[in-house]
C-alpha positions in Angstrom: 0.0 0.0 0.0 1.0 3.3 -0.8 2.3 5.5 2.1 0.0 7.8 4.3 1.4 11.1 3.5 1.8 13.8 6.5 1.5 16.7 4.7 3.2 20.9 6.4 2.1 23.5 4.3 4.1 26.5 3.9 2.4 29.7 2.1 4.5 32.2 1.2 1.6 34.9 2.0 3.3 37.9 0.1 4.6 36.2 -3.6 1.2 33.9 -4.4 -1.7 37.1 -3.3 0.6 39.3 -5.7 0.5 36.7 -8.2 -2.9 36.1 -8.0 -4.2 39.6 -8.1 -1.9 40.9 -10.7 -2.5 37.8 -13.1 -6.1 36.2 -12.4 -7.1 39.6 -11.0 -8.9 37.9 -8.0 -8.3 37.6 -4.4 -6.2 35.0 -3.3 -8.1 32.1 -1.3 -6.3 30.0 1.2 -9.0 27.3 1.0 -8.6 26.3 -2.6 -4.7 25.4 -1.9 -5.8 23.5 1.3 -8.9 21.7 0.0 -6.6 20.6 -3.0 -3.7 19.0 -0.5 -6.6 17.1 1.8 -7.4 15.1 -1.5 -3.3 14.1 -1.6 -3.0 13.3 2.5 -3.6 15.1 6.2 -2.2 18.4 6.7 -0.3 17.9 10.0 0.5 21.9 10.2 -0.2 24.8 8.5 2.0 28.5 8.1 2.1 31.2 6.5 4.3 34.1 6.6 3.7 37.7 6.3 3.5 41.2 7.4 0.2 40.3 8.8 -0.3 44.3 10.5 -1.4 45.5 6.8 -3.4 42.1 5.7 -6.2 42.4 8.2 -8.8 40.3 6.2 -6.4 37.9 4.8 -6.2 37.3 8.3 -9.2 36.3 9.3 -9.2 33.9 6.3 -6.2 32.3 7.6 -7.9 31.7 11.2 -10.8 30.6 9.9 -8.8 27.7 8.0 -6.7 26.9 11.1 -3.2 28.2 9.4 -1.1 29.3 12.2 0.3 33.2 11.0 4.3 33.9 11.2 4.7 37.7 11.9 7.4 39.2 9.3 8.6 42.0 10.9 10.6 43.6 7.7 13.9 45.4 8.3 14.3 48.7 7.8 16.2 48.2 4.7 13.6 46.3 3.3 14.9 42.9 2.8 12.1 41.2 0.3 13.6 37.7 1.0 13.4 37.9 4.9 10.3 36.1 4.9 11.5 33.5 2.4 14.6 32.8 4.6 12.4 32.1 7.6 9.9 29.7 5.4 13.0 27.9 4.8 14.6 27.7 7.7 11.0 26.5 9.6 10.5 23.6 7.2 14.0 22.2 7.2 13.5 22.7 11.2 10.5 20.5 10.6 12.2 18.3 8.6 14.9 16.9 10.9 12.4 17.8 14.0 9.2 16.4 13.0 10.0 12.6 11.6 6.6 11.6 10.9 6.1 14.4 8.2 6.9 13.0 5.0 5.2 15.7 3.0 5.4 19.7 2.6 3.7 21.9 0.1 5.2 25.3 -1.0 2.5 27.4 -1.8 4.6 30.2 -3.7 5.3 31.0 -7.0 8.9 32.3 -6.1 12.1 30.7 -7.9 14.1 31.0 -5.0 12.5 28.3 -3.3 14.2 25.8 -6.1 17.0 24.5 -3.2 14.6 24.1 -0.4 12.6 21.9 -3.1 15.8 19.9 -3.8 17.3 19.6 -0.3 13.6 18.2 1.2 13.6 16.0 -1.8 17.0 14.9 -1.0 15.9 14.1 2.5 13.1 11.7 1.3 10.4 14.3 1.7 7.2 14.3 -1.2 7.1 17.9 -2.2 4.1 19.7 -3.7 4.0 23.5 -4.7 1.2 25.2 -5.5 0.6 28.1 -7.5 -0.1 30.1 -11.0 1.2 28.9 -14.4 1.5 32.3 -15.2 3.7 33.9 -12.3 5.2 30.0 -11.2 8.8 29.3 -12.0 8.4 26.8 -14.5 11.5 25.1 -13.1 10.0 25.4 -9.7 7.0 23.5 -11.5 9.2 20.6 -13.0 11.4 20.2 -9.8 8.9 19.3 -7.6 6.6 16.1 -7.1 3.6 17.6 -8.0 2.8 21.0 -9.5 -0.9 21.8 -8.6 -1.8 25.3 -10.7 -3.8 27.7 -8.7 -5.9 28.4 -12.1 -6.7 24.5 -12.3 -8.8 25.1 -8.8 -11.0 27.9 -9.4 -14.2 27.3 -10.2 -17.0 29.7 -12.7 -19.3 29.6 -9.3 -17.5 30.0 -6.3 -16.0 33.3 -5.1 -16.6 35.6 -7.8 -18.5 38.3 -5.5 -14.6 38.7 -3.8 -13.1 39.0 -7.4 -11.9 42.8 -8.6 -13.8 44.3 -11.8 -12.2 43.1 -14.8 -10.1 46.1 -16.6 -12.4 47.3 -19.7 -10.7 46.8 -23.0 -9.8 49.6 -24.8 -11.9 49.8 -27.9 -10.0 48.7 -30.9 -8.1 46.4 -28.7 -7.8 42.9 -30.3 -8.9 40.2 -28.6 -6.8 38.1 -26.7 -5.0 35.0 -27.8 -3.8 31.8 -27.1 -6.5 31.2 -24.1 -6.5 34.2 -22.4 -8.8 34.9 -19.9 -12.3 36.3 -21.1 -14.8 37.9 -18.9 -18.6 38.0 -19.9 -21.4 39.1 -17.4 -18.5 40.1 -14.7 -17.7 36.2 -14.7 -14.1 35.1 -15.1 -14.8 31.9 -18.3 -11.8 29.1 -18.2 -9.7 29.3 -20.7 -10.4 26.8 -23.7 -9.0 23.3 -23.0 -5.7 22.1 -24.8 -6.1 19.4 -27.7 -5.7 16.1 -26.0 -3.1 15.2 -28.6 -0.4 16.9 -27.0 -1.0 15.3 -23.7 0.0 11.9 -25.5 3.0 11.7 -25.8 3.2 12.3 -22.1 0.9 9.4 -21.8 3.1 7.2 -24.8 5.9 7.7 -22.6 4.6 6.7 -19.4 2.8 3.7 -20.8 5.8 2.7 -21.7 7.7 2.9 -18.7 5.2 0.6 -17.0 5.2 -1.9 -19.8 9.0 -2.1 -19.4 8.6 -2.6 -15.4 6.0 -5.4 -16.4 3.3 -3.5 -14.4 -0.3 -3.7 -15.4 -0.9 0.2 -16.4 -4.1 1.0 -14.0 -5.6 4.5 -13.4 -3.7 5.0 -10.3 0.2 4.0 -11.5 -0.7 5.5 -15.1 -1.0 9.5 -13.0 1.7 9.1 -10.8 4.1 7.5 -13.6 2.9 10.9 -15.1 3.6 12.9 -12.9 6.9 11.9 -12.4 7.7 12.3 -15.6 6.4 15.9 -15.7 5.0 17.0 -12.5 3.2 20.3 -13.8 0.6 17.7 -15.4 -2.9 18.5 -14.6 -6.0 16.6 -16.5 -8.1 19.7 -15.6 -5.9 21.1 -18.6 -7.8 19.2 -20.9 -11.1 19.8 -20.1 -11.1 16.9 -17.5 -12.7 16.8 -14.1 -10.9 14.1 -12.9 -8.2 11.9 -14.0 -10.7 8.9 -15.1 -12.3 11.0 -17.2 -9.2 12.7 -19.0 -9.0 8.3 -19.5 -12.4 8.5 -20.7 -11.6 11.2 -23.3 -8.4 9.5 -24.8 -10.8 6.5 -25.2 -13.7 8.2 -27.3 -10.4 10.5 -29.1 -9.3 5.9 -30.0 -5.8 7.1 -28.4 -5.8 4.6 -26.2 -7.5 1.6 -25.2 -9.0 0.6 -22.2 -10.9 -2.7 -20.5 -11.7 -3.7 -17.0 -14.4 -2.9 -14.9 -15.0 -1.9 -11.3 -12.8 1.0 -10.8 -9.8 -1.4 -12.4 -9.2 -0.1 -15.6 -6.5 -1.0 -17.9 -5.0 1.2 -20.2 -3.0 0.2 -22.9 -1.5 2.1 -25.7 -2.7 1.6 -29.5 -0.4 1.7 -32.5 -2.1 4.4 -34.2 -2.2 6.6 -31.4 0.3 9.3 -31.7 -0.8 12.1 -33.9 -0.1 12.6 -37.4 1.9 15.8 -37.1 4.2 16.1 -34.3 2.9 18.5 -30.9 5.4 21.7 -31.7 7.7 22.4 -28.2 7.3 25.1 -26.2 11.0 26.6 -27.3 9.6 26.8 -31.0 7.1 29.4 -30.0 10.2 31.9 -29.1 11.6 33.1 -32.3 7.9 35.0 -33.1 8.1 36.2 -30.0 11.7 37.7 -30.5 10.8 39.4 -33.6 8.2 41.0 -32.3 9.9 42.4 -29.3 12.4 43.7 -31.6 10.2 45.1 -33.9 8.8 47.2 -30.6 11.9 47.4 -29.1 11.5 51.3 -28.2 7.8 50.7 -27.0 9.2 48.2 -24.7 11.7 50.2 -23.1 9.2 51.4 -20.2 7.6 48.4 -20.4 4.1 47.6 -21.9 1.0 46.0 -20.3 0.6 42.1 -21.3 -2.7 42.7 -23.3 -0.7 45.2 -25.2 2.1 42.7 -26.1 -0.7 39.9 -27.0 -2.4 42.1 -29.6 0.9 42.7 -31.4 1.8 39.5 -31.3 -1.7 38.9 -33.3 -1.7 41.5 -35.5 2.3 40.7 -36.8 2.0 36.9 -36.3 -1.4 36.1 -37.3 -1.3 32.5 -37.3 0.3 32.1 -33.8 -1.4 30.5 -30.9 0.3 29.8 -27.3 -2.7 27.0 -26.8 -0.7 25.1 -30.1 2.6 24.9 -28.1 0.6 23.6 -24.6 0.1 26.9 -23.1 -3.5 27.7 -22.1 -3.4 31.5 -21.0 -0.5 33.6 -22.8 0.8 34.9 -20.2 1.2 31.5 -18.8 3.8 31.6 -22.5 5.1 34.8 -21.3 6.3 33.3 -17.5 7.7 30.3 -19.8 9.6 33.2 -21.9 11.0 35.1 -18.7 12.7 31.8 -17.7 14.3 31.7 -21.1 15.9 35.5 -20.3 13.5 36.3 -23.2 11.5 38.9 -21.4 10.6 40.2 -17.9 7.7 40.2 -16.3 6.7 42.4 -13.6 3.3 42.4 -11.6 1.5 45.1 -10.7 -2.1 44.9 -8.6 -3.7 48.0 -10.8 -2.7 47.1 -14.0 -2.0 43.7 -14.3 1.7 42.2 -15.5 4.1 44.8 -16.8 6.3 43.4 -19.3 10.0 44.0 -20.2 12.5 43.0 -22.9 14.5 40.3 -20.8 18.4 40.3 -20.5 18.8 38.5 -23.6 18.4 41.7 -25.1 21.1 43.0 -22.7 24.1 41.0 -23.0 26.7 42.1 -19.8 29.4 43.6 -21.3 32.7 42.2 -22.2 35.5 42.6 -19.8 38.0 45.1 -19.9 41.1 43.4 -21.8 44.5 44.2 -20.2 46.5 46.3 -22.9 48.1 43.9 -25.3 52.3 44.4 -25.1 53.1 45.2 -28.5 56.7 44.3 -29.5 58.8 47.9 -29.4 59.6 48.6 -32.5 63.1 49.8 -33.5 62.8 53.8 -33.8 61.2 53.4 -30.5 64.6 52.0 -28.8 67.3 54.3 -27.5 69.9 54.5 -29.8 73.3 54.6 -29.0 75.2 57.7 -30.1 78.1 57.3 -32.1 80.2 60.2 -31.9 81.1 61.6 -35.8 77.4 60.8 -36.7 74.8 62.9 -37.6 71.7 63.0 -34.8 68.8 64.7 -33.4 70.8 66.6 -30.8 73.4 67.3 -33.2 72.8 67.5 -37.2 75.8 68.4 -37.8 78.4 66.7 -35.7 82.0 68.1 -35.8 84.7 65.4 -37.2 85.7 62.9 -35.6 89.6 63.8 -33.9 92.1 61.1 -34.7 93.1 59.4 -31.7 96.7 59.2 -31.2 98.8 56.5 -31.5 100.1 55.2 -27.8 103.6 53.4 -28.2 103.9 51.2 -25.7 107.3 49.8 -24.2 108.4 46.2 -24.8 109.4 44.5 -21.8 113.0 43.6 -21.5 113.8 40.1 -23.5 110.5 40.6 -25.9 112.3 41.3 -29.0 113.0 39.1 -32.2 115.8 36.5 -30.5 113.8 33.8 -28.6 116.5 32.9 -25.7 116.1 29.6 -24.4 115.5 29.8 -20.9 118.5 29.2 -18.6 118.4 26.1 -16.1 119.9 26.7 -13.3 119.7 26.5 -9.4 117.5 23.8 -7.7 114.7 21.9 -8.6 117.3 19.4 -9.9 119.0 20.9 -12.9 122.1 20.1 -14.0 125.2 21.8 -14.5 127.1 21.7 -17.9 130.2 19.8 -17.4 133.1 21.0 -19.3 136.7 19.1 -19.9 138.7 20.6 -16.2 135.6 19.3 -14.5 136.6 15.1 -15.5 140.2 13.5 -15.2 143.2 13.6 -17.3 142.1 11.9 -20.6 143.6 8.5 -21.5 
């Protein structure tokens, strides 16, 4: 049996009800997040962190849903990432401390949560974050167990009366694209659902992981399988309400086939499932975007509203559609574009998402070279002044004075006759004899 997860939720008060007002233009709802996490275990404690002096009704949400409030008393400097520091700190606390929690959830949308995510993974914790598509991290999304969007678990008829007037729409204004959000009779409408064709090779790929592991592919192993395989999955994408019937959708689609009865389905994978043209990746939808920002590259200097961007993006790339490369909402392509350095993306309550060219645009520039030592040429060496010849200091130099002629004296014995040198004295020499020295001849 699979193991009863222990779940500590974490909410990062500050980064997801910025998120969420500035992108679904809504209030953010602690209930949806925690609702969502009772379906994957217990929630064994509950934080969140904030300046809680100037969030008086977020508040009282958060007491009336049991979630115990960490004061963030900001420094005067302003440090954003002081309350991020003490989320982190407190779950690794819990980590060591608290054994029988096996589980934390991260409600944020903030990259800089990407080492906790790793280091509680490393410790043999499940993680699950929770937040938007379109202000998440989308390596935060595919780094953690389970990605569950904050879009995927709003509903048309439950807390619109708390949601802010949509912004009217300039007329002229094209429509949005690629999914955007729509708003008719003051009611937020979900985006349109992706094709289920580009959810298959997802499900190719996990059907045949299990068919290598000789595992029978069931409903349950099929979704986890996955999810591991790409944890920002969600069947709600694809028009589903559950994960049976996203199966029940490939079946009537003939993508995949399925038997068993009784809550035991099988799925199994059918030849002529994949698609006749291939699903086009989410880097392919880039270069339009590139041209576009450099076709408005003045415009975007100060930054443009995200409404603004999308209609140019229509009106100078007509046939382009975000939903084509998986992307439901366009901005959610925009927060997959900022992670690419392509743009930057900045949120703002009143007006929604500000964006910017991103620091692709901006290469750093290159490092000062030290000065290269160039060989010295010869007019730039001293020269040596040779008296008699003509110079800078002296055109005309006057003639050079003969030197005269030093006889020197030969030391005694060093003329032409070579006299052999004399022996004589010790060092055993000997004497020339001559005739008195010997006897009287014979």
């Amino acid at each position: 049996m699979q193991e009863k997860l222990n779940i500590a939720v974490f909410v990062d008060y500050d980064n997801i009800e910025i998120g969420v007002k500035s992108t679904l233009r809504r209030e953010f709802d602690v209930s949806l997040p925690l609702d969502a996490l009772k379906e994957r275990g217990d929630l064994v404690a509950k934080f969140a962190y904030a300046n809680w002096g100037r969030q008086e009704g977020a508040a009282r949400s958060m007491a009336e849903n049991a979630v115990q409030m960490v004061q963030r008393l900001p420094s005067p400097r302003g440090d954003k990432n002081g309350g991020d520091i003490n989320l982190a700190l407190d779950a690794l606390e819990m980590a060591f401390t608290h054994p029988h929690v096996n589980a934390f959830a991260i409600v944020s949308g903030d990259s800089d949560f990407i080492p906790l995510v790793n280091k509680l993974k490393e410790y043999g914790k499940t993680v699950f974050v929770v937040g938007g598509k379109a202000f998440t991290s989308t390596i935060l999304q595919q780094n953690c167990h389970e990605f569950v969007s904050y879009e995927s678990l709003l509903s048309e008829d439950r807390g619109e009366s708390r949601d802010r007037p949509p912004r009217q729409q300039q007329a002229g204004q094209p429509p949005q694209i690629g999914g955007r959000d729509r708003q008719q009779g003051g009611q937020r409408v979900r985006p349109a659902p992706l094709d289920l064709a580009q959810a298959m090779p997802l499900v190719e790929r996990a059907l045949q992981v299990l068919e290598r592991r000789a595992v029978q592919p069931q409903l349950g192993l099929l979704k986890s399988t996955m999810l591991q395989l790409d944890s920002a999955f969600t069947e709600k994408a694809y028009g589903a309400n559950s994960f049976s019937d996203f199966v029940e959708k490939l079946k009537k689609a003939d993508y995949v086939n399925v038997s068993g009865q009784g809550g035991r389905y099988i799925i199994e994978r059918k030849g002529a499932s994949q698609p006749e043209r291939p699903t086009p990746k989410p880097e392919e939808a880039l270069p339009p975007l590139r041209d576009v920002l450099e076709t408005h590259r003045l415009e975007m200097e100060n930054g443009v509203l995200l409404d603004d961007l999308a209609g140019w993006v229509q009106t100078e790339v007509p046939n382009f559609s975000a939903a084509s490369y998986g992307f439901q909402e366009f901005s959610e392509f925009l927060n997959y574009a900022q992670d690419k350095l392509v743009v930057r993306v900045e949120p703002d309550e009143e007006k929604g998402p500000i964006v910017f060219m991103g620091a692709e645009f901006y290469p750093p520039a290159e490092p000062e070279r030290p000065p290269e030592e160039h060989a010295e040429e010869e007019e730039d060496e001293k020269q040596p002044i040779v008296e008699g010849q003509p110079s800078l200091l002296e055109p005309n130099p006057p003639p050079v004075k003969p030197k005269p002629v030093r006889r020197t004296r030969k030391p005694p014995g060093s003329g032409n006759t070579t006299d052999r040198p004399r022996r004589g004295g010790g060092g055993g020499t000997r004497k020339k004899r001559t005739p008195e020295h010997h006897g009287p001849m014979q």
